[in-house]
CHARMM internal coordinates of N, CA and C (Angstrom, degrees):
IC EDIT
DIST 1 N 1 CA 1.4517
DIST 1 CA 1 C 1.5225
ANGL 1 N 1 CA 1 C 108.89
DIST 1 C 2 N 1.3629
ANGL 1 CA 1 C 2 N 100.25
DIHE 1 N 1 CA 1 C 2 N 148.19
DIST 2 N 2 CA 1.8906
ANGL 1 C 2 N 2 CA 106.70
DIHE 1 CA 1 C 2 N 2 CA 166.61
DIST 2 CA 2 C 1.5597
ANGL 2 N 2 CA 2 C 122.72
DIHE 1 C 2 N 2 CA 2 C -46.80
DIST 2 C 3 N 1.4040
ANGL 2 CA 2 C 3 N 103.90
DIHE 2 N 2 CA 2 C 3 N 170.17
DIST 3 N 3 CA 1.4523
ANGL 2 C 3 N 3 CA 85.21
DIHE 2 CA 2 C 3 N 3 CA 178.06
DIST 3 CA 3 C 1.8338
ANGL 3 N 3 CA 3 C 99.93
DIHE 2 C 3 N 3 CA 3 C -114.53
DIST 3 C 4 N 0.7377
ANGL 3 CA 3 C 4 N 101.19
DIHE 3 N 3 CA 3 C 4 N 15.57
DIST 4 N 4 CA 1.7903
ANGL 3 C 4 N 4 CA 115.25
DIHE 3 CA 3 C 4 N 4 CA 155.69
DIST 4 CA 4 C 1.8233
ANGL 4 N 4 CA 4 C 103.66
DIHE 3 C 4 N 4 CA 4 C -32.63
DIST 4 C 5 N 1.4077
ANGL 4 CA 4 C 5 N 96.81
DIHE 4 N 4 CA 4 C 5 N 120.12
DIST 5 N 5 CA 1.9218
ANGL 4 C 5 N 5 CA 101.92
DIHE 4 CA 4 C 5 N 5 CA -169.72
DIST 5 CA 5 C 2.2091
ANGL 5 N 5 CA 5 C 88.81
DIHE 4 C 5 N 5 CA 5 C -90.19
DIST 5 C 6 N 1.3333
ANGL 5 CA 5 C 6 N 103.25
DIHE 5 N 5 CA 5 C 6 N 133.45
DIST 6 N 6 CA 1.2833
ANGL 5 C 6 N 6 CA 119.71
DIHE 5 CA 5 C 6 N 6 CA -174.59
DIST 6 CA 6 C 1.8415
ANGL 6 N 6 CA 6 C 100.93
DIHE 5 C 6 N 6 CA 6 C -64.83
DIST 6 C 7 N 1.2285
ANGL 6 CA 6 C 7 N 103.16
DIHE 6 N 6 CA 6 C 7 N 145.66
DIST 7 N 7 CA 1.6552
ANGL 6 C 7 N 7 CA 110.62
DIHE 6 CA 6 C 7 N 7 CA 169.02
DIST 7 CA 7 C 1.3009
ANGL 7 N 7 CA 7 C 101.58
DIHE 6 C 7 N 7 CA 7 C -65.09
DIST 7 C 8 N 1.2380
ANGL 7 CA 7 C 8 N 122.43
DIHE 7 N 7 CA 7 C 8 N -41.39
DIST 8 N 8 CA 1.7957
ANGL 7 C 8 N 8 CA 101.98
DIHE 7 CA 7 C 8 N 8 CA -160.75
DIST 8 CA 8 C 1.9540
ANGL 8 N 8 CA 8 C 104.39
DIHE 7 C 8 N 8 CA 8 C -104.17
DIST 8 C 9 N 1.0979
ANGL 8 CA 8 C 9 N 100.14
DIHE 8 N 8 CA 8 C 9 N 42.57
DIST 9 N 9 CA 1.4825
ANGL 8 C 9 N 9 CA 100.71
DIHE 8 CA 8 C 9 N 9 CA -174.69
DIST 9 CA 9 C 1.2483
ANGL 9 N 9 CA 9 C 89.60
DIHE 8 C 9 N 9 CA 9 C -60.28
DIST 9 C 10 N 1.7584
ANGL 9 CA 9 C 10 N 122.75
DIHE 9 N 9 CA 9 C 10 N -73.62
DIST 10 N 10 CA 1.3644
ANGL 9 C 10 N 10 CA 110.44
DIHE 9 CA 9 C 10 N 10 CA -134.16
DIST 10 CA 10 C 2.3084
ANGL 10 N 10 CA 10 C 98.25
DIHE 9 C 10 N 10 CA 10 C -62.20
DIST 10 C 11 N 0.6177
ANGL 10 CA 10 C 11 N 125.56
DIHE 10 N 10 CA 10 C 11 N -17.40
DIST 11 N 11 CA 1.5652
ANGL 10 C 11 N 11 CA 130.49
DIHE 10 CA 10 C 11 N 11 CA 170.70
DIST 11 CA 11 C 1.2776
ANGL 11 N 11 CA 11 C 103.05
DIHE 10 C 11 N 11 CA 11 C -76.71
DIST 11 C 12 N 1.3319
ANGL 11 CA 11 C 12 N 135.49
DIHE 11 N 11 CA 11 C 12 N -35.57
DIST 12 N 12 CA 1.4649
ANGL 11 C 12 N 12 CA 117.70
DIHE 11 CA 11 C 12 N 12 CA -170.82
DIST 12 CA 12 C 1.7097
ANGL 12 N 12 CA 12 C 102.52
DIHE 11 C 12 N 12 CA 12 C -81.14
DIST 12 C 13 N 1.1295
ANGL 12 CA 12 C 13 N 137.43
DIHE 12 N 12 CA 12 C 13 N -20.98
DIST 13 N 13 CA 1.5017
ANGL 12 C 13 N 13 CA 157.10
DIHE 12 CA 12 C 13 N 13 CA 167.39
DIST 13 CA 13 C 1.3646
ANGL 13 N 13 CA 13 C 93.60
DIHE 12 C 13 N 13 CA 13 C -68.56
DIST 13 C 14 N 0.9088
ANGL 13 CA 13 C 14 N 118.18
DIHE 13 N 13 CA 13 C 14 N -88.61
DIST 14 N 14 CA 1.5266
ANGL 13 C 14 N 14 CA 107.63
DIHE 13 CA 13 C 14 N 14 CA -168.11
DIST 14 CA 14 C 1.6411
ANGL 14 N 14 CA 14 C 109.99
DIHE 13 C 14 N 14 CA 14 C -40.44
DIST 14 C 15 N 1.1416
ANGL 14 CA 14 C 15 N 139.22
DIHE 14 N 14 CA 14 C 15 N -41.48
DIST 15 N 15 CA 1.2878
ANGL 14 C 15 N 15 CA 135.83
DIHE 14 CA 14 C 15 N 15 CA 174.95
DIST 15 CA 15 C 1.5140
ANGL 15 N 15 CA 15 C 121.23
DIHE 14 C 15 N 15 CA 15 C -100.45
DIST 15 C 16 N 1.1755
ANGL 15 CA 15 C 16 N 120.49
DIHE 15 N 15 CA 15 C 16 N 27.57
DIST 16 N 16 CA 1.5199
ANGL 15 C 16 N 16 CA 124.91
DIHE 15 CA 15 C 16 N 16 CA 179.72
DIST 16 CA 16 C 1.8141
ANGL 16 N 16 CA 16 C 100.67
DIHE 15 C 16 N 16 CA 16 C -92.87
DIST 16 C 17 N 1.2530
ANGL 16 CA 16 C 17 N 91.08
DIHE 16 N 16 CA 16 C 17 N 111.24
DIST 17 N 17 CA 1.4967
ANGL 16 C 17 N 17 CA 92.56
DIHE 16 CA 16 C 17 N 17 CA 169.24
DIST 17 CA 17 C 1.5653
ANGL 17 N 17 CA 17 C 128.04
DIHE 16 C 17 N 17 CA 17 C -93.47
DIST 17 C 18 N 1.7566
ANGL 17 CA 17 C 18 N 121.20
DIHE 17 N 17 CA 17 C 18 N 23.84
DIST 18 N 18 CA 0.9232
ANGL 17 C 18 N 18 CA 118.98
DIHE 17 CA 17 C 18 N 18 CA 168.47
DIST 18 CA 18 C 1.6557
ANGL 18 N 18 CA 18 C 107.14
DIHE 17 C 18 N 18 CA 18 C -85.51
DIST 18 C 19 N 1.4540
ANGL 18 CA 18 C 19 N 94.77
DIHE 18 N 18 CA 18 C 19 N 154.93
DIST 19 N 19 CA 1.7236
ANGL 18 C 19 N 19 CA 112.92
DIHE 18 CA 18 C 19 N 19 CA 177.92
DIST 19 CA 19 C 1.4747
ANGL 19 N 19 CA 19 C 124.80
DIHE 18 C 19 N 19 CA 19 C -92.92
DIST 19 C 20 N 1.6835
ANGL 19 CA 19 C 20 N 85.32
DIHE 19 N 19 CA 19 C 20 N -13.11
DIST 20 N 20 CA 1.8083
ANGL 19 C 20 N 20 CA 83.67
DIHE 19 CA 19 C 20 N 20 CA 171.39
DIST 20 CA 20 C 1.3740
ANGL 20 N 20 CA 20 C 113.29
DIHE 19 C 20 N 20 CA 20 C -87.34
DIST 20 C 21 N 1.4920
ANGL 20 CA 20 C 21 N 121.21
DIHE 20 N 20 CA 20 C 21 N 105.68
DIST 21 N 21 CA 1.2225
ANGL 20 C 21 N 21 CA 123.71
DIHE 20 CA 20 C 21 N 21 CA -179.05
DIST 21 CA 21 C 1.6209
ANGL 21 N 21 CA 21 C 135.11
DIHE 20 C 21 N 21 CA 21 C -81.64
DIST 21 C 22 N 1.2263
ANGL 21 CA 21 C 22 N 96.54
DIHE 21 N 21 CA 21 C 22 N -3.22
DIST 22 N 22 CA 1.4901
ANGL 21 C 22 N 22 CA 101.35
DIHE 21 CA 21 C 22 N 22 CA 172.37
DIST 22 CA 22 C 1.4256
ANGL 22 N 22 CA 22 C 114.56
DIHE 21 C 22 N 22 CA 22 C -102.52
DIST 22 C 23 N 1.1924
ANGL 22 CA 22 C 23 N 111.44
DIHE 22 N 22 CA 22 C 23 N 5.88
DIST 23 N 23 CA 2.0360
ANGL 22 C 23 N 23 CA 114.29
DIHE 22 CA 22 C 23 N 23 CA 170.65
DIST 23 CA 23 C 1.0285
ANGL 23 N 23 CA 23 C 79.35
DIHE 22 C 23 N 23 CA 23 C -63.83
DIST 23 C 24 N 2.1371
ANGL 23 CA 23 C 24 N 85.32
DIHE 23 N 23 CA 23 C 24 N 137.92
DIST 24 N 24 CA 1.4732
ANGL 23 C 24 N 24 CA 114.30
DIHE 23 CA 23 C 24 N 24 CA 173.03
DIST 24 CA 24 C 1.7415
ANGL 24 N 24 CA 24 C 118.95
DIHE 23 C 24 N 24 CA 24 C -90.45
DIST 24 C 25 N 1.7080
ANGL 24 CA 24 C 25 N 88.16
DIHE 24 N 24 CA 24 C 25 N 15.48
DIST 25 N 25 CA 1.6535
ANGL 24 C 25 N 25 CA 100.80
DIHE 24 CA 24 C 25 N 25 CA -165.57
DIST 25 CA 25 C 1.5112
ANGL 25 N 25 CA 25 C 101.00
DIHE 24 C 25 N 25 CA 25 C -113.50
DIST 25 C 26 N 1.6559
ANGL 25 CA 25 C 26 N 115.06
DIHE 25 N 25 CA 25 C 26 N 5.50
DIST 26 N 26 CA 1.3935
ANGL 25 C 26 N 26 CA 111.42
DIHE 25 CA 25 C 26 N 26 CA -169.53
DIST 26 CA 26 C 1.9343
ANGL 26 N 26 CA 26 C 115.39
DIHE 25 C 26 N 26 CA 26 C -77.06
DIST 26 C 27 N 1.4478
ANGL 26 CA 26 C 27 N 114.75
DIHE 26 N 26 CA 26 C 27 N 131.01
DIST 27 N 27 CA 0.6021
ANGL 26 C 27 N 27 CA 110.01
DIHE 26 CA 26 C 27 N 27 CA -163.36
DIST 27 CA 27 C 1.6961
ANGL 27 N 27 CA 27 C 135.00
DIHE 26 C 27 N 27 CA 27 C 95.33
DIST 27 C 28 N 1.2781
ANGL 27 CA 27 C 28 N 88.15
DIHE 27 N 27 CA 27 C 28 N -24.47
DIST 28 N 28 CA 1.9492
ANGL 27 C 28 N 28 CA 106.48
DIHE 27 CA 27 C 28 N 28 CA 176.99
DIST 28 CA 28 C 1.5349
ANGL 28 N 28 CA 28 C 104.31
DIHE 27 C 28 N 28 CA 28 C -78.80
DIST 28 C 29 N 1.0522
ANGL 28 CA 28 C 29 N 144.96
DIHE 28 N 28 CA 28 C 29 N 47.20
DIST 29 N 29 CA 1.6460
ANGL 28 C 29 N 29 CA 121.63
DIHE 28 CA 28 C 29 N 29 CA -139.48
DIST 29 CA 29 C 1.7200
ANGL 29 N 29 CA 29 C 122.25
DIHE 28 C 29 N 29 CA 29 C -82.40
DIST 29 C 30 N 1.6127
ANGL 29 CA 29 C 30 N 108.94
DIHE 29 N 29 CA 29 C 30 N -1.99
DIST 30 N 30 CA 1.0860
ANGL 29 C 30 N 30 CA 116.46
DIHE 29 CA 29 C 30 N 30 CA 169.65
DIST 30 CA 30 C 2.0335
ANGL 30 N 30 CA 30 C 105.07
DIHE 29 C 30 N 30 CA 30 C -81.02
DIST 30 C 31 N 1.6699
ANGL 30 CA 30 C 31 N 104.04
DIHE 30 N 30 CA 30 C 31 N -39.11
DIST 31 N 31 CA 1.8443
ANGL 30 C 31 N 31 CA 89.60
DIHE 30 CA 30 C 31 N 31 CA 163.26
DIST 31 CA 31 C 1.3733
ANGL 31 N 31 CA 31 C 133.27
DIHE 30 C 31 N 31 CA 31 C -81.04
DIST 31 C 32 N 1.5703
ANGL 31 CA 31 C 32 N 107.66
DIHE 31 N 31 CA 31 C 32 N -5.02
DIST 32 N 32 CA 1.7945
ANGL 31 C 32 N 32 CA 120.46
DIHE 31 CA 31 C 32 N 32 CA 166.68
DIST 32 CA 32 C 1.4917
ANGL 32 N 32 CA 32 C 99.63
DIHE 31 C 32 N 32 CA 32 C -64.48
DIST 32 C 33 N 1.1065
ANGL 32 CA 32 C 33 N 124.93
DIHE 32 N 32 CA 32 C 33 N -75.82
DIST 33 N 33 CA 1.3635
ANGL 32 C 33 N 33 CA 118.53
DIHE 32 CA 32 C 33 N 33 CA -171.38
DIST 33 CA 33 C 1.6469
ANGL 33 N 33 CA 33 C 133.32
DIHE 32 C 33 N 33 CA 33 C -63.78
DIST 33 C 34 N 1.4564
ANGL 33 CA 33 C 34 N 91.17
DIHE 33 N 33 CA 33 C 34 N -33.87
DIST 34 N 34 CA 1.9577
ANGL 33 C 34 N 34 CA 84.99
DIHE 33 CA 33 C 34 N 34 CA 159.66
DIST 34 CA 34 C 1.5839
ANGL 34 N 34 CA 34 C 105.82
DIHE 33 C 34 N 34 CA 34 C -71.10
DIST 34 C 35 N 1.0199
ANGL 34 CA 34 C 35 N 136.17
DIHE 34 N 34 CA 34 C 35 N -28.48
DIST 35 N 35 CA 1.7191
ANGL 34 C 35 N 35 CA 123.52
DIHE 34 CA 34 C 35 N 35 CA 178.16
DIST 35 CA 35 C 1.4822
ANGL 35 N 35 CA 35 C 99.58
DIHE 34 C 35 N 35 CA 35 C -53.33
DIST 35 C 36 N 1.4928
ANGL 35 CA 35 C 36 N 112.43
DIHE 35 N 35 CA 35 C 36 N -55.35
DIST 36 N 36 CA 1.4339
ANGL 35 C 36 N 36 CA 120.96
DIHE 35 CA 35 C 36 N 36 CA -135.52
DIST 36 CA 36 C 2.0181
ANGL 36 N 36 CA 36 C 92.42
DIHE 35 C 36 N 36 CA 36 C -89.53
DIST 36 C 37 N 0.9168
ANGL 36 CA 36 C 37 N 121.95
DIHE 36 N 36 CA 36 C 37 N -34.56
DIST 37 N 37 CA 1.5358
ANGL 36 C 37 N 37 CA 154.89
DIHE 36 CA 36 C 37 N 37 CA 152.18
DIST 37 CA 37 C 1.9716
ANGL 37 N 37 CA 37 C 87.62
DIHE 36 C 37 N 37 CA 37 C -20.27
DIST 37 C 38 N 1.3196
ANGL 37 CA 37 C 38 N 99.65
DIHE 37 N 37 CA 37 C 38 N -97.33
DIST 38 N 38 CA 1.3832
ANGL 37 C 38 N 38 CA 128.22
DIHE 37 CA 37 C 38 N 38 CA 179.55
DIST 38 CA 38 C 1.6390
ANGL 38 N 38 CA 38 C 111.85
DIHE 37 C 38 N 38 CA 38 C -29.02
DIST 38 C 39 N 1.3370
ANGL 38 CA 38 C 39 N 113.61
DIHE 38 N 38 CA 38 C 39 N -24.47
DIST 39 N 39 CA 1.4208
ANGL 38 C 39 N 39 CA 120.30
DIHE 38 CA 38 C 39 N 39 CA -164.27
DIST 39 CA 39 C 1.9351
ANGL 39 N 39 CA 39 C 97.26
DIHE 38 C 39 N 39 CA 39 C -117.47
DIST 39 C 40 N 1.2876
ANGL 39 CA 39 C 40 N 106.58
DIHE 39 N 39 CA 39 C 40 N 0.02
DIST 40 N 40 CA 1.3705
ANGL 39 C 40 N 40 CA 98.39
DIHE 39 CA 39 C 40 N 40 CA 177.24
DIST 40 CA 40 C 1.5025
ANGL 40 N 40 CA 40 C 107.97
DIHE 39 C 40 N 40 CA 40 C 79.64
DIST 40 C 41 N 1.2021
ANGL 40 CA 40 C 41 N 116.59
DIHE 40 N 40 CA 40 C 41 N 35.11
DIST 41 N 41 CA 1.8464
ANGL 40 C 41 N 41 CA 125.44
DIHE 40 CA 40 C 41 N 41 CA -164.37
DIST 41 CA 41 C 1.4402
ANGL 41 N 41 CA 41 C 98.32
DIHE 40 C 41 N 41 CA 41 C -144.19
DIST 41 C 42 N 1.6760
ANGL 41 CA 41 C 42 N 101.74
DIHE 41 N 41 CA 41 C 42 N 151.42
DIST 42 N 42 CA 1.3284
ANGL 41 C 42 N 42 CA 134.99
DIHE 41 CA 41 C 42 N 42 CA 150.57
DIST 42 CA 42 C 0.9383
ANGL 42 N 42 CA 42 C 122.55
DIHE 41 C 42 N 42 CA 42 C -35.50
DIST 42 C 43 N 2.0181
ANGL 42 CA 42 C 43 N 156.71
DIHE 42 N 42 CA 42 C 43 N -166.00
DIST 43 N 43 CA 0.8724
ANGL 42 C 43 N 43 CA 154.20
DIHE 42 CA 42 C 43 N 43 CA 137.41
DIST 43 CA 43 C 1.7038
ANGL 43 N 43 CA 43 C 95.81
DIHE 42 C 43 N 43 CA 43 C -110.00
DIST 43 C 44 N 1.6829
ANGL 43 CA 43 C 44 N 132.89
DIHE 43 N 43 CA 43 C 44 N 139.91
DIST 44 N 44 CA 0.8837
ANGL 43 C 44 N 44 CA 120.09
DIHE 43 CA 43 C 44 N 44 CA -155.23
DIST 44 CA 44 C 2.4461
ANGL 44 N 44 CA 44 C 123.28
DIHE 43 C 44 N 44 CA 44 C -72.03
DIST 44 C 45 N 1.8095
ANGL 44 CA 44 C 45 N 89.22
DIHE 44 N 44 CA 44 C 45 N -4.27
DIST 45 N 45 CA 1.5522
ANGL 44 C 45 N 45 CA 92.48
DIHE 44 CA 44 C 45 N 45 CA -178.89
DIST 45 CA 45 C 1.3344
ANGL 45 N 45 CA 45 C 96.39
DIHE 44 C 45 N 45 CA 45 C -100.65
DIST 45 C 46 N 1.6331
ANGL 45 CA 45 C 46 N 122.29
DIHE 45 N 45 CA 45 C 46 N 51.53
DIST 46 N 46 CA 1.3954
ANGL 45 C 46 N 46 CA 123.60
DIHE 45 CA 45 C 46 N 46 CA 149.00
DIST 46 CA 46 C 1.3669
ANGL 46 N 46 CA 46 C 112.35
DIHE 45 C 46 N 46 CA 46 C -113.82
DIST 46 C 47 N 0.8296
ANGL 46 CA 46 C 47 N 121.37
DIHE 46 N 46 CA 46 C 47 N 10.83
DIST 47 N 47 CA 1.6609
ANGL 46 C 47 N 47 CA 135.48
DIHE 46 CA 46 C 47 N 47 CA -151.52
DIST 47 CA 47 C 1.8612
ANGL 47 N 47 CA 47 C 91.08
DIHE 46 C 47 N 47 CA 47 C -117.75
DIST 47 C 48 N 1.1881
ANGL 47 CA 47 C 48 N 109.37
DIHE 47 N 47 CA 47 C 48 N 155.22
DIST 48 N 48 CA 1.5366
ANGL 47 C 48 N 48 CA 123.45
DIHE 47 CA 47 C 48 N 48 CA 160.79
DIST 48 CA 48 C 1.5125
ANGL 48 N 48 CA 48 C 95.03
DIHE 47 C 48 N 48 CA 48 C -82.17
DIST 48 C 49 N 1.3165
ANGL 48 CA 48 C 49 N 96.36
DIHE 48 N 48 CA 48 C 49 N 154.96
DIST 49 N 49 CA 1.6898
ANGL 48 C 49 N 49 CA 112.43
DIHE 48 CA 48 C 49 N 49 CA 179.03
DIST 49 CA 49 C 1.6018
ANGL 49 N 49 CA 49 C 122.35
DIHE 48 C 49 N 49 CA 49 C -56.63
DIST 49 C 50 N 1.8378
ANGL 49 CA 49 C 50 N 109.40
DIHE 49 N 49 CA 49 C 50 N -35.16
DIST 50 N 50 CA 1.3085
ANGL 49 C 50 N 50 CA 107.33
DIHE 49 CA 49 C 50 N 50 CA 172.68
DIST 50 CA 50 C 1.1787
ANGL 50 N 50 CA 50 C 131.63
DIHE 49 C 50 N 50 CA 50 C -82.77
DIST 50 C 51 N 1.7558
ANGL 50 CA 50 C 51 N 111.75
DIHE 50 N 50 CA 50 C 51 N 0.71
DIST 51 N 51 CA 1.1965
ANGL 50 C 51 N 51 CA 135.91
DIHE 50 CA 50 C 51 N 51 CA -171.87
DIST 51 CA 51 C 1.5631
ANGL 51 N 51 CA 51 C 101.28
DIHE 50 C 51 N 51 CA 51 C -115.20
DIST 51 C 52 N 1.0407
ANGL 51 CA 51 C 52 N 116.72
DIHE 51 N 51 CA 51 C 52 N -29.91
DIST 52 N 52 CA 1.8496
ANGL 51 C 52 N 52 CA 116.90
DIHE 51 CA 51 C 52 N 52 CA 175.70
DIST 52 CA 52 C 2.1999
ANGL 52 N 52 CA 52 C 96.63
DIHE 51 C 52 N 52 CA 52 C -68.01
DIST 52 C 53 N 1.1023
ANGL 52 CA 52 C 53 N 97.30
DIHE 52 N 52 CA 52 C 53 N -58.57
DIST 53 N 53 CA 1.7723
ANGL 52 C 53 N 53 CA 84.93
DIHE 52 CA 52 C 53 N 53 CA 168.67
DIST 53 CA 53 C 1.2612
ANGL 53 N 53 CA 53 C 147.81
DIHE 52 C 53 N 53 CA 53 C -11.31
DIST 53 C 54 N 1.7332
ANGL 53 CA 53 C 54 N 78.96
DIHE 53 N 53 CA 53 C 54 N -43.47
DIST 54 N 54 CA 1.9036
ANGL 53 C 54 N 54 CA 80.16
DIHE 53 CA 53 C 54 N 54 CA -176.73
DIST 54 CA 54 C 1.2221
ANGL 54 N 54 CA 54 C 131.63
DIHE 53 C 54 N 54 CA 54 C -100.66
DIST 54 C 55 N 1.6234
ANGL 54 CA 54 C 55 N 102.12
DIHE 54 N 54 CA 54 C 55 N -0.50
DIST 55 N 55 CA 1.5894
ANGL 54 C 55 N 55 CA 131.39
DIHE 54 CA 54 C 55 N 55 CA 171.61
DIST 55 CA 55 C 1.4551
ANGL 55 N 55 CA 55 C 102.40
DIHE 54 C 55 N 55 CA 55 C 70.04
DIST 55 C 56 N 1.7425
ANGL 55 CA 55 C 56 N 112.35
DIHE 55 N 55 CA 55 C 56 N 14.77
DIST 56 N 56 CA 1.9777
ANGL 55 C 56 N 56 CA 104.62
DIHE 55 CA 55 C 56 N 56 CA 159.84
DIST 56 CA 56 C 1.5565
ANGL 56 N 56 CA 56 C 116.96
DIHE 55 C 56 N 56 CA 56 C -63.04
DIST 56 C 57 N 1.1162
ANGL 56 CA 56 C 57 N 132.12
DIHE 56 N 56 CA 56 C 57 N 91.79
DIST 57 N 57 CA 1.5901
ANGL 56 C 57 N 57 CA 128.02
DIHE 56 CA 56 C 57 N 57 CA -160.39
DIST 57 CA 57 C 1.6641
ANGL 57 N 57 CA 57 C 104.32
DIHE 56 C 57 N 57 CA 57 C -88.30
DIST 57 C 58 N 1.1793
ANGL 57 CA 57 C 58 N 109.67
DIHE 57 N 57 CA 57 C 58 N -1.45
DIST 58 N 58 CA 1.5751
ANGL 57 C 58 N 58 CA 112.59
DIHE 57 CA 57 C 58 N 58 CA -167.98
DIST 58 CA 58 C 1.6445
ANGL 58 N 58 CA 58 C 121.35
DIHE 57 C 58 N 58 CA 58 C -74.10
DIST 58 C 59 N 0.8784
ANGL 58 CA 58 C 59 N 100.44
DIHE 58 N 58 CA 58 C 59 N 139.82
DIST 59 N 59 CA 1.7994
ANGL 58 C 59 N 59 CA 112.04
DIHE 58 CA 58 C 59 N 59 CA -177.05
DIST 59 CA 59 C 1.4160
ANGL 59 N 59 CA 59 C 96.57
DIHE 58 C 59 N 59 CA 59 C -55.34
DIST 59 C 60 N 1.4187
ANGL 59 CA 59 C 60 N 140.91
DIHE 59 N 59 CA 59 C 60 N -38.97
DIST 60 N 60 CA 1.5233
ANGL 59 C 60 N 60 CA 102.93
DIHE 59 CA 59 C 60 N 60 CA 167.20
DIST 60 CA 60 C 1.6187
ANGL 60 N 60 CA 60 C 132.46
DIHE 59 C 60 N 60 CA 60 C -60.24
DIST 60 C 61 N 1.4156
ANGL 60 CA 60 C 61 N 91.70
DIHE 60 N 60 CA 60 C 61 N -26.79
DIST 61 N 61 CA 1.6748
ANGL 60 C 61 N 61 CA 91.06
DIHE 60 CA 60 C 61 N 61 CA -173.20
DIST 61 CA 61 C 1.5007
ANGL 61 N 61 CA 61 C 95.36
DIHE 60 C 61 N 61 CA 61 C -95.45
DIST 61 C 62 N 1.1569
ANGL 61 CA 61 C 62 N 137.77
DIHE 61 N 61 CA 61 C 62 N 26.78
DIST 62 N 62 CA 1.2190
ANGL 61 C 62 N 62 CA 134.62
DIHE 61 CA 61 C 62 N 62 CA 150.25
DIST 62 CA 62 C 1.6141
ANGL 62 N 62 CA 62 C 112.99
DIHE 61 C 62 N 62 CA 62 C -95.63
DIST 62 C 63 N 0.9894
ANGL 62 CA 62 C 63 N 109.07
DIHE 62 N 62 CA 62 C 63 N -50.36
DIST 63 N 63 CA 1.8098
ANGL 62 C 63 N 63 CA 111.90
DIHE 62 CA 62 C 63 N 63 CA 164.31
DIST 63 CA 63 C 1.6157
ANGL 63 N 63 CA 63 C 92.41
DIHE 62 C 63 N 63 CA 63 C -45.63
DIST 63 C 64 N 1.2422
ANGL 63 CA 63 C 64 N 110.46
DIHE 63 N 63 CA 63 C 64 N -91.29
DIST 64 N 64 CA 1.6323
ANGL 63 C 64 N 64 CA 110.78
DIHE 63 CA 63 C 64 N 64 CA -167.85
DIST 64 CA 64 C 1.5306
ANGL 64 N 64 CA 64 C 110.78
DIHE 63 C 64 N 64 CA 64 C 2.58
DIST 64 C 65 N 1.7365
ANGL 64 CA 64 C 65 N 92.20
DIHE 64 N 64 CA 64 C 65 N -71.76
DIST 65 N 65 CA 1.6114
ANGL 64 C 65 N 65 CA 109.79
DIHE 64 CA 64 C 65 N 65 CA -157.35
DIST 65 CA 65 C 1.8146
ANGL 65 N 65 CA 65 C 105.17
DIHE 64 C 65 N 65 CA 65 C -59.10
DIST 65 C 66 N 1.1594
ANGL 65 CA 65 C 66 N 137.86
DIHE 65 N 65 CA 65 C 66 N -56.55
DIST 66 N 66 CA 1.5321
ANGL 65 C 66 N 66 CA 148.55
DIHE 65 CA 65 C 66 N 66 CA 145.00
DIST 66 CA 66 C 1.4419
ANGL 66 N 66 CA 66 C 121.96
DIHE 65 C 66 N 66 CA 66 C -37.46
DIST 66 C 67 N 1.1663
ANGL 66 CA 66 C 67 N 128.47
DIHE 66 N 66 CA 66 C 67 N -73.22
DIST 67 N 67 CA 1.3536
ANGL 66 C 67 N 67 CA 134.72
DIHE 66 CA 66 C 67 N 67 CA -150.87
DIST 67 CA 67 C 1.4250
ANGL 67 N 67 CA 67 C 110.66
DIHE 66 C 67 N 67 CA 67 C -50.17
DIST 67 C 68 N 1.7376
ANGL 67 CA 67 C 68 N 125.15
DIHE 67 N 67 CA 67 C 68 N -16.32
DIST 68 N 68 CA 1.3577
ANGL 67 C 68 N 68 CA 117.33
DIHE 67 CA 67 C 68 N 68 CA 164.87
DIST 68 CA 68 C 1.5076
ANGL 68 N 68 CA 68 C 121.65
DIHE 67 C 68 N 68 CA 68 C -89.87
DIST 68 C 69 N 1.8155
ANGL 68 CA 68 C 69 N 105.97
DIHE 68 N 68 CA 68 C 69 N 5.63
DIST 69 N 69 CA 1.6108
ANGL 68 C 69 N 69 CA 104.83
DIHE 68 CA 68 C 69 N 69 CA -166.26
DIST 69 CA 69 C 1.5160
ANGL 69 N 69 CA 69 C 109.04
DIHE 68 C 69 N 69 CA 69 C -102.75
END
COOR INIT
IC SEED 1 N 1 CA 1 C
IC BUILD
């Protein structure tokens, strides 16, 4: 992706519920998800909070975490 700074940064920061704070993608959320996309992964504010922790971003442990709710 460009390095074009997103219009809704300062809102996507304020509501980014990932914990890894030094991604250089935080806040970008159209380049969070093509990374995470690309790798066969989640972006981490799809995740429940005790499950965003452990940085497993993978579509099984996203089923896991949902698939009984």
């Amino acid at each position: 992706m460009g390095n074009k700074d997103c219009a809704n940064m300062a809102d996507n920061l304020r509501n980014c519920a990932c914990s890894y704070v030094s991604c250089n993608r935080r806040g970008k959320c159209c380049e969070c998800i093509s990374y995470h996309w690309s790798r066969k992964e989640l972006p981490g504010c799809l995740f429940p909070p005790e499950v965003e922790r452990t940085y497993d971003r993978s579509l099984k442990r996203f089923i896991q975490a949902y698939g009984n709710k």
